[in-house]
C-alpha positions as CSV (number, residue, x, y, z in Angstrom):
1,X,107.4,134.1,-60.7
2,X,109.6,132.2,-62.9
3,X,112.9,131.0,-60.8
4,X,116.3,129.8,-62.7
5,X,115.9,126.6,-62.3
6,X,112.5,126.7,-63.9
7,X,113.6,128.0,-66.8
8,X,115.6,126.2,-69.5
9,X,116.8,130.0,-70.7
10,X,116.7,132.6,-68.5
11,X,118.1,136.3,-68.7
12,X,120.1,134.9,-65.8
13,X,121.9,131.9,-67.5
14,X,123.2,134.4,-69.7
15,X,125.7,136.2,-67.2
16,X,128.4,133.3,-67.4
17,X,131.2,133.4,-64.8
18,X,132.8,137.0,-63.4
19,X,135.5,135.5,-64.8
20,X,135.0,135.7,-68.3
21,X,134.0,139.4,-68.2
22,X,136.9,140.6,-69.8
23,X,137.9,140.8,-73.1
24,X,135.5,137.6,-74.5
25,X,133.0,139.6,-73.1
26,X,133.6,142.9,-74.7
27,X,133.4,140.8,-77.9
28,X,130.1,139.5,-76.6
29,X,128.6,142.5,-75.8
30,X,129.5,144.0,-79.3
31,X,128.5,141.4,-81.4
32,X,125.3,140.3,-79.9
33,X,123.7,138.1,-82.4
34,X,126.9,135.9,-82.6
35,X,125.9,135.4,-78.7
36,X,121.9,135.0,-79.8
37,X,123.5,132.2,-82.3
38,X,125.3,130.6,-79.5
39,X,122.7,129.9,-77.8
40,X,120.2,128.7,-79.8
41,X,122.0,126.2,-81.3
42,X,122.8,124.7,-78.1
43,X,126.5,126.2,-77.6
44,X,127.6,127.6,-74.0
45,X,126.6,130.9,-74.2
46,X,129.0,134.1,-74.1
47,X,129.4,136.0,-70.9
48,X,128.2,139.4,-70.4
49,X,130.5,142.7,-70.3
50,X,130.7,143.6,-67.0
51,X,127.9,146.4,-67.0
52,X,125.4,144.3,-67.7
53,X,126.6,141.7,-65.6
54,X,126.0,143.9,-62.1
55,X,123.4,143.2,-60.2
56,X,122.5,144.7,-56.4
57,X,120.6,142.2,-54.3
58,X,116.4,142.6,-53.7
59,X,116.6,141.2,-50.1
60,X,118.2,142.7,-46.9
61,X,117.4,145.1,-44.0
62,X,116.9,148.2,-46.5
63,X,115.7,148.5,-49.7
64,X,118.4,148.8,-52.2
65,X,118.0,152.1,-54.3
66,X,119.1,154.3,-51.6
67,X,122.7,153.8,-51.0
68,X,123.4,152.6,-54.6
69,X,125.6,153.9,-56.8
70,X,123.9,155.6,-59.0
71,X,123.2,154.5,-62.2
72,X,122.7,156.0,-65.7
73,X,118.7,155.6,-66.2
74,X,115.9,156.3,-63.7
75,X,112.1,155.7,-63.5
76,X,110.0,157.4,-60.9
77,X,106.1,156.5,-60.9
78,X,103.7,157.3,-58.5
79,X,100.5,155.3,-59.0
80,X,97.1,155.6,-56.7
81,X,94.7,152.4,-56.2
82,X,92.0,152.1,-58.3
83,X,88.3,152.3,-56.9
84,X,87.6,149.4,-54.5
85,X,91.1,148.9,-54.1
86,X,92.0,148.4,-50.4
87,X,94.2,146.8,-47.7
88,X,94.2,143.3,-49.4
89,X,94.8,144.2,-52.5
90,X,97.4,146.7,-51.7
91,X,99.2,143.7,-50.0
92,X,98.5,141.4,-53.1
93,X,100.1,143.8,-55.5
94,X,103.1,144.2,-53.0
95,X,103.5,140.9,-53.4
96,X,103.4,140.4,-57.0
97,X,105.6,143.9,-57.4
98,X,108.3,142.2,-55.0
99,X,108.2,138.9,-56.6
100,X,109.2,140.6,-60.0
101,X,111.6,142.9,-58.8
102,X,113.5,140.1,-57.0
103,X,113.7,138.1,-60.2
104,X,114.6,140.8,-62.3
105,X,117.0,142.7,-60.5
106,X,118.6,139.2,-60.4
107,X,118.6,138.7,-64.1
108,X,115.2,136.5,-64.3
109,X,112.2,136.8,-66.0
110,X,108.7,136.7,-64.3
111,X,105.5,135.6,-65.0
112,X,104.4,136.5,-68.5
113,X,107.2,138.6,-69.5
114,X,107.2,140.4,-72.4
115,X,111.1,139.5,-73.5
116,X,112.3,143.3,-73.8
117,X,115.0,142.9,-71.5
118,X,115.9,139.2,-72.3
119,X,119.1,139.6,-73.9
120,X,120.5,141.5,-71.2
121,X,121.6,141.2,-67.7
122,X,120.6,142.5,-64.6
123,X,122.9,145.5,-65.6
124,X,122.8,147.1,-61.7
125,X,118.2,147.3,-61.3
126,X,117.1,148.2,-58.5
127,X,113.7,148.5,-57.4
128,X,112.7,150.6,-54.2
129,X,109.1,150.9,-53.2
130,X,107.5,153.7,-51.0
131,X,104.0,154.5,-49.7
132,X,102.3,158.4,-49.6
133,X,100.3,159.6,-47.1
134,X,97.2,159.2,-49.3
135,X,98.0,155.0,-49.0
136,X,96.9,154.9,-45.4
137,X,94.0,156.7,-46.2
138,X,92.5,154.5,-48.5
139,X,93.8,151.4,-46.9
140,X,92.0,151.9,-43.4
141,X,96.0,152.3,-42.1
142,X,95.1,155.9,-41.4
143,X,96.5,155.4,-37.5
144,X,100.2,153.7,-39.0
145,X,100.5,156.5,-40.6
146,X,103.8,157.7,-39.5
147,X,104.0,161.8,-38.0
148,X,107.2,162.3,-40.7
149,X,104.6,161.8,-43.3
150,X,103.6,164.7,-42.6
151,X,102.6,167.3,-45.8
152,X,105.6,169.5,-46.9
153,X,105.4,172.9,-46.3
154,X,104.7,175.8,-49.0
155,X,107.9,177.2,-50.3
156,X,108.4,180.4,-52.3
157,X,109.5,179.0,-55.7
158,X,106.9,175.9,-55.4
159,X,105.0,176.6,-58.8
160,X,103.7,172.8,-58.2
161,X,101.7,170.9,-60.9
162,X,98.8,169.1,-58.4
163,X,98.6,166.0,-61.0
164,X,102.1,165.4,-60.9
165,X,102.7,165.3,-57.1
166,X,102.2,162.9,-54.1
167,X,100.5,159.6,-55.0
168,X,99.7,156.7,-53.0
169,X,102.7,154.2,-53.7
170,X,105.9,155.5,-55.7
171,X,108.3,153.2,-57.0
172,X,112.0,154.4,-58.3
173,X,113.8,151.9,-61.1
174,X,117.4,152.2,-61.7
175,X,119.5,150.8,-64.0
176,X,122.6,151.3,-66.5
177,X,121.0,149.9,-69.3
178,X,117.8,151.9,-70.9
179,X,116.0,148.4,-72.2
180,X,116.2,147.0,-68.5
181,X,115.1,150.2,-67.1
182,X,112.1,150.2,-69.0
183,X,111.2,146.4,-68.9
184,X,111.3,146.8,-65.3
185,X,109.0,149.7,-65.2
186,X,106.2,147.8,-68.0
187,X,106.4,144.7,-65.7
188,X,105.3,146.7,-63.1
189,X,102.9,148.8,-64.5
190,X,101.4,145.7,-66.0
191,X,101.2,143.7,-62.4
192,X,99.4,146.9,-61.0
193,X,96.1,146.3,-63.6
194,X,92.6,146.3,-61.5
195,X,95.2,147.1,-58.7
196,X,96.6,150.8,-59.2
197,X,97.3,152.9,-62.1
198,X,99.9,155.1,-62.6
199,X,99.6,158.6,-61.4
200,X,102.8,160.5,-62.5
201,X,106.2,159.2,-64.3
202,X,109.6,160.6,-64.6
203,X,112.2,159.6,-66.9
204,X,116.0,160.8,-65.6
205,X,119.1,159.6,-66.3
206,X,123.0,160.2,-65.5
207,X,126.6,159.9,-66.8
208,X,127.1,156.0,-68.0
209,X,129.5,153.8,-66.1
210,X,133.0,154.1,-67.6
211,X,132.2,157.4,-69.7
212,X,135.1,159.2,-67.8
213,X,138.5,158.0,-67.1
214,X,138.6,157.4,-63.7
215,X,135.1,157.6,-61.1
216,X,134.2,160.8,-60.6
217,X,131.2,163.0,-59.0
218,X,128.1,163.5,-61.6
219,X,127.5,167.0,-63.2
220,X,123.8,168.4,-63.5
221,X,122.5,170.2,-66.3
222,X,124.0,173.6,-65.2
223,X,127.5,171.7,-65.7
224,X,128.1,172.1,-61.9
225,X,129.9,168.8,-59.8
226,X,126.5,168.5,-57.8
227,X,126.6,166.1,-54.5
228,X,130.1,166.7,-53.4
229,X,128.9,167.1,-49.7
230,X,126.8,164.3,-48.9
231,X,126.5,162.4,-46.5
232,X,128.9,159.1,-46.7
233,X,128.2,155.8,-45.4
234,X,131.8,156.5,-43.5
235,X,130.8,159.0,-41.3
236,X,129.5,158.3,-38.2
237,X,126.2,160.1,-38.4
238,X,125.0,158.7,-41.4
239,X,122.8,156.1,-40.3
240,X,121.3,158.4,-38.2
241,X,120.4,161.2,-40.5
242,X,119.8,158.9,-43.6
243,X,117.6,155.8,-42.2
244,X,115.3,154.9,-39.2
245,X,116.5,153.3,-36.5
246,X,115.3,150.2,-34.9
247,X,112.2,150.6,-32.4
248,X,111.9,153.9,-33.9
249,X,107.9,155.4,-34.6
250,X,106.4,152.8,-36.5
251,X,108.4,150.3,-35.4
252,X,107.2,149.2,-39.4
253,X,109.5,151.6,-40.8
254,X,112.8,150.6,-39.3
255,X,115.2,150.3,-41.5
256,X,113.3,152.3,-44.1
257,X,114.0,156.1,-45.1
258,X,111.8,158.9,-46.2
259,X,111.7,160.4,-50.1
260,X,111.5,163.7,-51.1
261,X,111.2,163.8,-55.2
262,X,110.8,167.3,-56.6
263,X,111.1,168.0,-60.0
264,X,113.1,170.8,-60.4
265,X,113.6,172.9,-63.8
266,X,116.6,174.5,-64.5
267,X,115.9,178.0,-66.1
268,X,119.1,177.3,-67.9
269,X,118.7,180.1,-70.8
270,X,118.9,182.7,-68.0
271,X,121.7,180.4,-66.2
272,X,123.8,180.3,-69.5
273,X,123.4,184.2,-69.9
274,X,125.9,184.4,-66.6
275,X,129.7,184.4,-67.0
276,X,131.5,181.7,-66.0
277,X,132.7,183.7,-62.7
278,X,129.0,184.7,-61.6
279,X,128.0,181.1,-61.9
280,X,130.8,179.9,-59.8
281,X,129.7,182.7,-57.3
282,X,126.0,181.4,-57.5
283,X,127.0,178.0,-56.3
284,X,130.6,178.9,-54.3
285,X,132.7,176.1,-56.3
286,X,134.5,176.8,-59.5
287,X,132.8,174.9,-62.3
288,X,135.7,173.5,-63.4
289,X,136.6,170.9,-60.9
290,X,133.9,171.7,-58.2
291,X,136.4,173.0,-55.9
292,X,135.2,175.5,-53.5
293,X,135.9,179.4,-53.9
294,X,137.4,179.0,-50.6
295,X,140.4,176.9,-52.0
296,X,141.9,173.6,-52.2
297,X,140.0,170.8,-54.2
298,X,136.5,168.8,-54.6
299,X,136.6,167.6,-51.3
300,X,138.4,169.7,-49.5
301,X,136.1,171.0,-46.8
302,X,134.2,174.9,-47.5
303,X,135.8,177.4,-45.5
304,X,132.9,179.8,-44.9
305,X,134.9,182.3,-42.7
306,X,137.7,182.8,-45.7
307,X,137.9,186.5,-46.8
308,X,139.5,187.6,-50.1
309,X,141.9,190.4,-49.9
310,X,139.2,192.9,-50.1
311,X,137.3,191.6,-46.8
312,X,134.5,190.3,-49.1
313,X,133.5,186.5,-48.0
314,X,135.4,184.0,-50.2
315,X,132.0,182.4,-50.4
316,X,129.5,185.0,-51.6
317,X,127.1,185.0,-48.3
318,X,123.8,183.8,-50.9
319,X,126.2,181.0,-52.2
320,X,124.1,177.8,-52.9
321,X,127.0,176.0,-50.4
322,X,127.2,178.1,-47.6
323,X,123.2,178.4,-47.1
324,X,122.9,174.6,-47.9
325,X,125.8,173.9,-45.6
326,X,124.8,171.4,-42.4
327,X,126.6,173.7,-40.2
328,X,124.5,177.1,-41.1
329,X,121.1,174.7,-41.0
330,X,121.6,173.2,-37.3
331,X,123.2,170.4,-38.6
332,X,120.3,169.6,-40.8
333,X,121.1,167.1,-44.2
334,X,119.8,164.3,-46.7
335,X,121.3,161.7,-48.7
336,X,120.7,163.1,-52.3
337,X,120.5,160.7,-55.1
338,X,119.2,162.8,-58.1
339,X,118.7,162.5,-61.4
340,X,118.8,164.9,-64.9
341,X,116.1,165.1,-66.8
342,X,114.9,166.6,-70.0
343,X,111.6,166.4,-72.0
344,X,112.1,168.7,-75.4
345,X,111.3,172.1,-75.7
346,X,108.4,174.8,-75.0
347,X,107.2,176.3,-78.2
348,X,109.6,179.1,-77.5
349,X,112.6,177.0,-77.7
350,X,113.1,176.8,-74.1
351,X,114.5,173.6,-72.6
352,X,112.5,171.4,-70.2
353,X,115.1,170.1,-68.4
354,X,116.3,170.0,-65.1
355,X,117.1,167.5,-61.8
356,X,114.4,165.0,-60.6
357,X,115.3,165.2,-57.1
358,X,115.4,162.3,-54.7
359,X,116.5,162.7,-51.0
360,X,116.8,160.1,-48.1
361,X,116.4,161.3,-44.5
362,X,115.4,159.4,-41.1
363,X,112.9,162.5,-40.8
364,X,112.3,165.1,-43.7
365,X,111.7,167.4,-40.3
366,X,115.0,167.3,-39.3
367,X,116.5,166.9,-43.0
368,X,115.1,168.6,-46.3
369,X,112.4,170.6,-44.4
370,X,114.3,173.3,-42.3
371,X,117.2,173.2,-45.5
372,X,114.7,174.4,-48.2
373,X,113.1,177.0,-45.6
374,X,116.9,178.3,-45.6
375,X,117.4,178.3,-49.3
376,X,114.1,179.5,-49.8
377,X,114.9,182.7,-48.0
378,X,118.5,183.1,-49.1
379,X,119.9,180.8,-52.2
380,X,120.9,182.6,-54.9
381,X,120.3,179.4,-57.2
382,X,116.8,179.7,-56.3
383,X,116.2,182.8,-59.0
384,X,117.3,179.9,-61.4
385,X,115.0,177.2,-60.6
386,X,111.5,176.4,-60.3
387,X,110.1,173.3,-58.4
388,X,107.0,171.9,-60.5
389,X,106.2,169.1,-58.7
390,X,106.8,167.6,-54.8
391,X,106.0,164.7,-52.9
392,X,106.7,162.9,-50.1
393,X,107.2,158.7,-49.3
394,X,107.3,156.6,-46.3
395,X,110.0,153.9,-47.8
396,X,109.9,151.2,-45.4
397,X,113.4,148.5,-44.7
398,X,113.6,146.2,-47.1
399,X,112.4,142.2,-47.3
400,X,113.6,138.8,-46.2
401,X,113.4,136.3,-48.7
402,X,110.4,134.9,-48.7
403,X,108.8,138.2,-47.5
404,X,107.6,141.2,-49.7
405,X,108.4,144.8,-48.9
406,X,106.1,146.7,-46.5
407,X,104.6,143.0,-45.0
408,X,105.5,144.4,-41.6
409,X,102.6,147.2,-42.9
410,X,100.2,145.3,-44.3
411,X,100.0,142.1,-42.5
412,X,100.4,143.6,-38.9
């Protein structure tokens, strides 16, 4: 890995101070070869805007990716080890993969890169990495295998693709900057040669970073304010729903959280054939400000015992919020962190497009399993949508410096 202070020019160097972000940065970030010129003649080089200037740290107890704010493009890969492939080299290419993410989510380059990203900053990367229960299979780790690892059930509107689910090691890039996005995921891909090959890959993105006036919740591709009620790192269960604790079963995985990434279409031609009032009583919030049916605004708490003046339920009793709602699932939730996606059209002119959907939990037992038996058997979303693909990760705590994520794993 090539550190900043290796390199005479690094991706890093070019971030400047915070302080000059502002306006002289605006100007830099518009008129990028006048920067380019800067620096190869040997002038002080322009700051960055502030977008690409963000950058989330590699190192700490958990893996960054999870409670990040969410950024505007997304990779998700799933790769399996090649033939031969085993415990050591599983730990190798840990270590390689851990060694470039750290420099790159920092703004450096590593080994050999391919300069796709080196005008740019770090521009918020983050780089989470996640094992399937296939890894401890072919690794000989068969009895670390952790019990939440445990296959998904069968659900009603799974029409799942087999090649484009599970996988032994997943990886999810973020990033608000598409050229960063993808330089992360070729470095990666590249590092994994005679290691692993790629099984499955998403592409998903969001709303930008300053594309609305003030911060605001993201929409999905239905138009609906989507993740009003999850879980926040200020309420007092959330560690406990969202990450394993310490000296919990594997003590490996403390720290860490569990994945589920479905790929979910949208049927949106059928979805778009509703009237505005029918898709607000699909979901129970009006699609105009994602306030629920049973009044006030975005975040004012659902009121599933409201009545309208007739007696009928306020919130239709096959609403998508009351039979997603913790209190009608024993309490039961995930941290989602989805993203859109959409690749073209069927021959018909139907749109492939839809939410690639990622949610944390301590224990997909106790989170996104016993939710999606509920909304199985009663969402009335669910005639809209149909899951493709599904798989599940083990997504261990994340690395000291000096360390590479899932060491505790691999080296135990």
């Amino acid at each position: 890995m090539m550190h900043e202070h290796e390199s005479t020019i690094s991706r890093r160097r070019l971030l400047g101070t915070a302080a000059g972000a502002g306006a002289a940065g605006l100007v830099a970030g518009a008129a990028g070869g006048v920067a380019g010129h800067a620096l190869a003649s040997g002038d002080a080089p322009a700051p960055l805007t502030s977008l690409g200037a963000a950058s989330v740290p590699f190192h700490g107890a958990r893996q960054a990716g999870i409670t990040t704010a969410l950024q505007s493009h997304a990779h998700l890969v799933a790769f399996d080890l090649v033939a031969g492939a085993r415990r050591k080299e599983a730990a190798a290419l840990m270590r390689r993969w851990s060694a470039a993410a750290e420099a790159m989510t920092q703004g450096g380059a590593p080994d050999g890169d391919d300069l796709v990203a080196a005008d740019a900053g770090p521009s918020s990367l983050t780089v989470t990495f996640g094992f399937g229960a296939s890894f401890f299979d072919r690794t000989g780790l068969k009895s670390r295998r952790p019990d939440a690892l445990a296959p998904l059930p069968s659900f009603s509107a799974d029409a799942l693709d087999a090649d484009r689910s599970d996988g032994d090691l997943f990886v999810q890039i973020g990033a608000d900057d598409a050229l960063v996005a993808f330089h992360a995921l070729r470095t990666l891909q590249r590092a994994a040669d005679g290691t692993a090959r790629v099984r499955w890959q998403m592409n998903g993105f969001n709303r930008a970073p300053g594309a609305t006036a003030r911060p605001m919740s993201m929409r999905n591709l239905m138009g609906q304010v989507d993740g009003t009620n999850n879980p926040k790192p200020s309420d007092a269960d959330f560690e406990e729903r969202v990450f394993v604790p310490a000296g919990g079963d594997p003590e490996w995985m403390a720290g860490g959280s569990y994945a589920v990434v479905r790929r979910i279409r949208m049927l949106l031609d059928a979805w778009d054939n509703l009237s505005g009032e029918q898709q607000d009583r699909v979901i129970g919030r009006r699609k105009s400000d994602g306030a629920p049916l049973s009044g006030g605004t975005e975040t004012t708490p659902v009121d599933l015992g409201k009545q309208n003046p007739d007696g009928s339920l306020a919130v239709p009793g096959d609403a998508h919020v009351r039979v997603a709602a913790p209190s009608e699932n024993g309490g039961a939730a995930m941290l989602r962190r989805s993203f859109s996606y959409h690749d073209g059209f069927d021959a018909d002119g139907v749109p492939d497009a839809g939410l690639l959907f990622v949610a944390w939990q301590a224990d997909p037992r106790r989170g996104f399993v016993p939710v999606q038996r509920k909304l199985d058997r009663g969402d009335g979303l669910s005639r809209f949508l149909r899951h493709e693909t599904s798989a599940l990760f083990a997504v261990p705590g994340g690395a000291k410096r000096g360390e590479y994520v899932g060491q505790r794993l691999l080296e135990s």
